[in-house]
C-alpha positions in Angstrom: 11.7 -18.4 19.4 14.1 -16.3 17.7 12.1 -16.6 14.4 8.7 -15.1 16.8 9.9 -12.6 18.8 10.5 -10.3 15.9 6.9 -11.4 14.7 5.5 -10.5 17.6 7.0 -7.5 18.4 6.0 -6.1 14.6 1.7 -6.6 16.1 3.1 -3.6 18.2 4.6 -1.2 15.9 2.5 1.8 15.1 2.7 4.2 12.1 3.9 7.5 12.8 0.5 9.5 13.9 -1.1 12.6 12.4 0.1 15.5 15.2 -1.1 18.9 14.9 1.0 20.9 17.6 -1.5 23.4 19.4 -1.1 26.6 18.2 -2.1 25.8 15.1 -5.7 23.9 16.1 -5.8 26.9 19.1 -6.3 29.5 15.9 -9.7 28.7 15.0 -12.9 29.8 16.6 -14.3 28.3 19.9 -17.8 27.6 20.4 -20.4 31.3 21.4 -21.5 28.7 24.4 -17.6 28.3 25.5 -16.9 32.0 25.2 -19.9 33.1 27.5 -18.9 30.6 30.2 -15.2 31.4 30.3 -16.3 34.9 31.2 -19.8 34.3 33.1 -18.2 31.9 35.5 -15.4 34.2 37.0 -17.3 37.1 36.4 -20.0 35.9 38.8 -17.3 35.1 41.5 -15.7 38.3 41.4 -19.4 39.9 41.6 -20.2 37.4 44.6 -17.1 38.5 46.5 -17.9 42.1 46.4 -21.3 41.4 47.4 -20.3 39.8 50.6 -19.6 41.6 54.0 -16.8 39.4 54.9 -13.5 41.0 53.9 -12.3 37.6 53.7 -14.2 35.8 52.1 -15.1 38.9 49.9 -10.7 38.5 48.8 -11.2 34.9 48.6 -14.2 35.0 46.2 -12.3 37.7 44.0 -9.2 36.0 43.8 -11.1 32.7 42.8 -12.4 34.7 39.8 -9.5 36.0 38.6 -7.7 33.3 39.3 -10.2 30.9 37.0 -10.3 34.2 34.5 -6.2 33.3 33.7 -6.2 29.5 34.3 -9.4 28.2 32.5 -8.3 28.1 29.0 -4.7 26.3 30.2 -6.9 24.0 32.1 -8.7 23.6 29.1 -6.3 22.9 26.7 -4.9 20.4 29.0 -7.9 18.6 28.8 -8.1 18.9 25.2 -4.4 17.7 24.9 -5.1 14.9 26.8 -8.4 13.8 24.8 -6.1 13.7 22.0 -3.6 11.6 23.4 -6.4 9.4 24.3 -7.6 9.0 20.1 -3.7 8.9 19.2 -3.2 5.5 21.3 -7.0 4.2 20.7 -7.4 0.9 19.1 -9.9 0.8 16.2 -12.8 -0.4 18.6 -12.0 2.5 21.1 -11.7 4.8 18.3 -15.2 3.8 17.3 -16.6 4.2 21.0 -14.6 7.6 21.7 -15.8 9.2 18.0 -19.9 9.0 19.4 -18.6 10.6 22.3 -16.7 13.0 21.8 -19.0 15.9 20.7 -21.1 15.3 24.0 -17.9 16.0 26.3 -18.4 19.3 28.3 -14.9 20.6 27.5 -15.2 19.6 23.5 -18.8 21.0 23.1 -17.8 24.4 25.2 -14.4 24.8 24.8 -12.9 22.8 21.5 -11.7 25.0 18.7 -13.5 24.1 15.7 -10.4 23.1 14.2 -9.4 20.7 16.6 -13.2 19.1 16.7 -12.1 18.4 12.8 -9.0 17.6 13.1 -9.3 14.6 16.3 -12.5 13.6 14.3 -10.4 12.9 11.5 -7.8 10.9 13.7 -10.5 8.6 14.8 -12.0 7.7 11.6 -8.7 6.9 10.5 -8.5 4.7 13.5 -11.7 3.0 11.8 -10.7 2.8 8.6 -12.8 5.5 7.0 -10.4 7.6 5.1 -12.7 9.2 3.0 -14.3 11.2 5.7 -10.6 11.8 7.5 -9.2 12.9 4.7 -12.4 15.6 4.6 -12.0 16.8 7.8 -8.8 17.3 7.6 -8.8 19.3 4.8 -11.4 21.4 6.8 -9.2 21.6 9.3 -6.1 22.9 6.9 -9.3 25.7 5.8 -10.3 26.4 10.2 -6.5 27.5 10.6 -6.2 29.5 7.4 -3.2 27.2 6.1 -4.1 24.8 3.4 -0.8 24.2 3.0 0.4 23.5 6.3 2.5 20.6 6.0 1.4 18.2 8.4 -2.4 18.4 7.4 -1.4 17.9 3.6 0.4 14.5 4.9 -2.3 13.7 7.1 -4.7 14.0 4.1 -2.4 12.1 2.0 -2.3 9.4 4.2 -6.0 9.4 4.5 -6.4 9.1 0.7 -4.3 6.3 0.6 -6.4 4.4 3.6 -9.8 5.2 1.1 -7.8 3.8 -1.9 -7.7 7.2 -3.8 -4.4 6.6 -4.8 -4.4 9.4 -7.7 -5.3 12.3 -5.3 -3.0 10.9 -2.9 -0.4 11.1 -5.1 -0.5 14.4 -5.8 0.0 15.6 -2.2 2.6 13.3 -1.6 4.5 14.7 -4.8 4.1 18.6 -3.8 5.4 16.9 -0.2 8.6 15.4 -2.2 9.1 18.3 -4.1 9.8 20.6 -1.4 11.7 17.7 0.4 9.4 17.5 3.3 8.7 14.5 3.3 8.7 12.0 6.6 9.1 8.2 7.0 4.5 7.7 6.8 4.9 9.8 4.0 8.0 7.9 2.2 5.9 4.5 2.8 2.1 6.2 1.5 4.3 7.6 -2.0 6.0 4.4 -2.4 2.2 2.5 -1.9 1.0 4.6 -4.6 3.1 4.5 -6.8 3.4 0.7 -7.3 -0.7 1.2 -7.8 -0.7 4.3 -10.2 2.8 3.8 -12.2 4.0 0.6 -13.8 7.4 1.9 -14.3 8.5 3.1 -11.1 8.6 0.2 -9.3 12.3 0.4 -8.5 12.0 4.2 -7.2 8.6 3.2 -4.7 11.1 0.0 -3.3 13.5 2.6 -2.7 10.9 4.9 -0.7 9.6 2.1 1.4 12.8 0.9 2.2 13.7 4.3 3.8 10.7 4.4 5.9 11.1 0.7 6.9 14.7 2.0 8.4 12.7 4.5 10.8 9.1 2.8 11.1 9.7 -0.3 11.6 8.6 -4.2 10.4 4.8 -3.2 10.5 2.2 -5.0 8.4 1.6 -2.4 6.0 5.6 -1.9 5.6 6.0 -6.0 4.4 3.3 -5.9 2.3 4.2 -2.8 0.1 7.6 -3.9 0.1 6.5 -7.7 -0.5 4.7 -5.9 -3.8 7.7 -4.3 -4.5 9.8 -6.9 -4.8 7.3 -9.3 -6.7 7.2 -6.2 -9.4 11.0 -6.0 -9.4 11.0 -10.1 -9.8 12.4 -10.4 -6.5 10.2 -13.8 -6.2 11.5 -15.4 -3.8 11.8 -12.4 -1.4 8.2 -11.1 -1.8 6.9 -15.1 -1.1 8.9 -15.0 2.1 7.4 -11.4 3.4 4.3 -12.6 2.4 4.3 -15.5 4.9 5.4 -13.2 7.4 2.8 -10.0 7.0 0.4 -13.6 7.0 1.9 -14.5 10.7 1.9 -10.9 11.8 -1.7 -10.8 10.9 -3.0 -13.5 12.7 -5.1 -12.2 15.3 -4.5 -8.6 14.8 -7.1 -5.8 13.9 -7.9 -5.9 9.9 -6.0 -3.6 8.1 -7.9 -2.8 4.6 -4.5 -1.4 3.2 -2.3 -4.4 3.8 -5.2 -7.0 2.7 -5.4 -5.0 -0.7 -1.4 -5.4 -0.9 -1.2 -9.1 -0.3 -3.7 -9.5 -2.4 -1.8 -7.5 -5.4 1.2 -9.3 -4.5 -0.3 -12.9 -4.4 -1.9 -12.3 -7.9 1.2 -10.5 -9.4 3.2 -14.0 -8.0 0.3 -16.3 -9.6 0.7 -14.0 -13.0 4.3 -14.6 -13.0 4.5 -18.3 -12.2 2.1 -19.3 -14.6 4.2 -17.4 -17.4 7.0 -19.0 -16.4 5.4 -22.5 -16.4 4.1 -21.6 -20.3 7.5 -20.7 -21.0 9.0 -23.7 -19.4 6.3 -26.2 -21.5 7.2 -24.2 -24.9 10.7 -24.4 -24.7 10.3 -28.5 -23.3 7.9 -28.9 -26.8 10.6 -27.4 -29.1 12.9 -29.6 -27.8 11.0 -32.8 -27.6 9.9 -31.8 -31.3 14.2 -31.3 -32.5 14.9 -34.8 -30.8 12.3 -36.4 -32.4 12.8 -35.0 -36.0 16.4 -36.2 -35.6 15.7 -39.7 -34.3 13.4 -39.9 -36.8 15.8 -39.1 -39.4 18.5 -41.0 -38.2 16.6 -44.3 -38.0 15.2 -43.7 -42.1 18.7 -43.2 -42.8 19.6 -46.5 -40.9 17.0 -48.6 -42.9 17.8 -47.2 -45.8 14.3 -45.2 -46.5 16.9 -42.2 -47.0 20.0 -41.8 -49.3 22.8 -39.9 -49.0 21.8 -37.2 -51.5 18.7 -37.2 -49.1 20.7 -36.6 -46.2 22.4 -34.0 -48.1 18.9 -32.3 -48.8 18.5 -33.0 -44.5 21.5 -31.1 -43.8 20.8 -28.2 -46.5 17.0 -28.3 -47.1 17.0 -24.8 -48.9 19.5 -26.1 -51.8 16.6 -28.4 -52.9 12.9 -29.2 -52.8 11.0 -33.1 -53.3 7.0 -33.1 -52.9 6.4 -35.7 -50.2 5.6 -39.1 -52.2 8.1 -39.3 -54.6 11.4 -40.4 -52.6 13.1 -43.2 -54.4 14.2 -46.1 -52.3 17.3 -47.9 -52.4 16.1 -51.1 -53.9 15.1 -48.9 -57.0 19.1 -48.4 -57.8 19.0 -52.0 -57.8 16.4 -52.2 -60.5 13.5 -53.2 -58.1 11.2 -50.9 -59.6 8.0 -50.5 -57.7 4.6 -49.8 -60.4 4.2 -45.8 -58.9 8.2 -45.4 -59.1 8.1 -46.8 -62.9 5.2 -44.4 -63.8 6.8 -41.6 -61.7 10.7 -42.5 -64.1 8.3 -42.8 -67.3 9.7 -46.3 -67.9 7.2 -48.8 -69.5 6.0 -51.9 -67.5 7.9 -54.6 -69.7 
C-alpha cells in the first residue's frame, strides 16, 4: 500500500497549463456580429422605454439598457473565463467533444476575441495531442495581441513543439526562454526533453533541468520518463530500469500520452544498447582469459613430459630473444642419441 499510493496519486498530477491572463486575449478584435449586438440590444431598450407612456416602466426599460450597455461585456468575459476553465480541466475525450463545439457557442461566435478563439483552440488540441496545430494557433494568437514575444505564448508554443516531436524548433524557444531566465518548471522539463533528443553531450545539464521541474511538478508520467532517459544516458542503469517500471504502473489505465511512450521507448532501447555491449565485453574479456589459461596449461604439461627443454622454456619466458619455425624442436631423447630420421636430416648427420 505504501508502494501504490504514490503511484496512484502521480495518474493525478497535471502539467502546469498554458494561461493567458485576459487583458492580453481581451486586445484583439471581436467579431462585427458581437459588436452590433452589444449596442442593438440596449439601444432598443432604451428606445422602448421612451416609447412607452408609463413613467415607470418608461425608467425601468431605460435603466435595463443602460444597465446591459455597462455589464454585457463583464458578463461576457465571465462566460468566456469560465469556458476556458472548462478546456483547462478537460480530459482528452472532453477536449475532443468541447473543440467541435466551441465555435457554435452564442458567446464564442458573438462575443470571443479572435485571440482567445486561437488561443483555447490551441489548448484543446493540446489536450488531444495534436501539437502541430496548437503550436499554430498559438503563434497566431502571439500575432492577434501584437506580442510575439510575450512570454507565456512562446512557452506555450514550445511546449506544443515538443508534443508534435519538433524538437529542433522547440529548442530554440526554450533557449531564448533560458536566456532571459524566464523559464518555469513545464518549461525546465520540455528543454531538458529536448535536449536529451537533439544533443548527445548534454545529457548531464537536461537531468539537471528535469530534476528542477520534478521538485515543483511533481512524479507525473512524462517527468519519469525523461528522467528515466536521463539516467540511462548518464549510465545510471539501475535507476532508469526502476522509473521505468514505475512510469509502466502509472500508465496502466491512463489516457496515452505520445510523449512519454516515445521516452520509454528511447530509454528501453538505449538500456538494450548498453546491456548487450556489456555482455560483448563480458564474453571478450572471458575468451582472453580462457585463451591465457589454456596457453599456460598447455605449456606447463609439454614441459612436464618433456616435449620442452629448458632453453625452450627460456624462449617461453622471453619469446622475443629468439625465433624456432614450428617443426624443428628437438626432443629430449635426441640429447640421448635417439635420433629420429627428420631430426638426423634436420642436424646433417648421415644415417650410419
Amino acid at each position: 500500500p505504501a508502494t501504490n499510493g504514490p503511484m496512484a496519486a502521480a495518474k493525478h498530477i497535471e502539467l502546469p497549463a498554458v494561461s493567458v491572463p485576459s487583458h492580453l486575449w481581451t486586445r484583439s478584435g471581436r467579431s462585427v456580429q458581437g459588436r452590433i449586438v452589444q449596442v442593438v440590444l440596449p439601444g432598443a431598450l432604451i428606445v422602448a422605454g421612451l416609447l412607452v407612456s408609463g413613467t415607470a416602466l418608461r425608467v425601468v426599460l431605460v435603466l435595463a439598457g443602460l444597465a446591459l450597455f455597462l455589464l454585457l461585456p463583464a458578463i461576457v468575459l465571465a462566460r468566456l473565463e469560465r469556458i476556458g476553465r472548462d478546456a483547462l480541466a478537460a480530459s482528452p475525450k472532453a477536449a475532443a467533444d468541447l473543440l467541435q463545439r466551441l465555435p457554435g457557442k452564442p458567446v464564442v461566435k458573438f462575443f470571443a476575441p479572435t485571440a482567445w478563439r486561437t488561443l483555447h483552440e490551441g489548448i484543446l488540441q493540446l489536450k488531444i495531442g495534436d501539437g502541430k496545430t496548437a503550436a499554430a494557433n498559438f503563434a497566431e494568437t502571439a500575432r492577434l495581441i501584437r506580442q510575439p514575444e510575450a512570454v507565456m505564448l512562446v512557452s506555450a508554443q514550445a511546449h506544443a513543439l515538443v508534443v508534435a516531436g519538433n524538437f529542433t524548433d522547440a529548442r530554440e524557444l526554450l533557449q531564448r526562454l533560458a536566456k532571459e531566465n524566464m523559464l518555469v518548471s513545464r518549461d525546465q522539463l520540455d528543454l531538458g526533453i529536448v535536449l536529451l533528443v537533439e544533443s548527445q553531450k548534454k545529457n548531464k545539464q537536461a537531468l539537471a533541468y528535469i530534476e528542477a521541474a520534478r521538485k515543483t511538478i511533481g512524479d507525473h508520467p512524462r517527468v519519469l520518463a525523461a528522467l528515466a532517459l536521463a539516467l540511462q544516458k548518464t549510465e545510471r542503469i539501475d535507476e532508469a530500469s526502476e522509473l521505468l517500471e514505475q512510469v509502466q504502473i502509472i500508465q496502466q489505465g491512463a489516457d496515452i500520452d505520445p510523449v512519454v511512450e516515445d521516452l520509454v521507448k528511447r530509454a528501453r532501447k538505449g538500456l538494450q544498447t548498453f546491456i548487450e555491449a556489456q555482455l560483448r565485453r563480458e564474453r571478450r574479456s572471458r575468451s582472453r582469459r580462457t585463451t591465457i589459461v589454456v596457453s599456460s596449461d598447455l605449456a606447463a604439461s609439454e614441459i612436464v613430459s618433456g616435449e620442452i627443454g629448458a632453453g625452450d622454456q627460456a624462449q617461453l619466458d622471453n619469446p622475443t630473444t629468439s625465433f624456432r619455425p614450428a617443426g624443428t624442436v628437438i626432443s629430449s631423447k635426441s640429447v640421448d642419441g635417439e635420433l629420429t630420421v627428420e631430426e638426423r636430416s634436420m642436424l646433417n648427420i648421415p644415417e650410419s
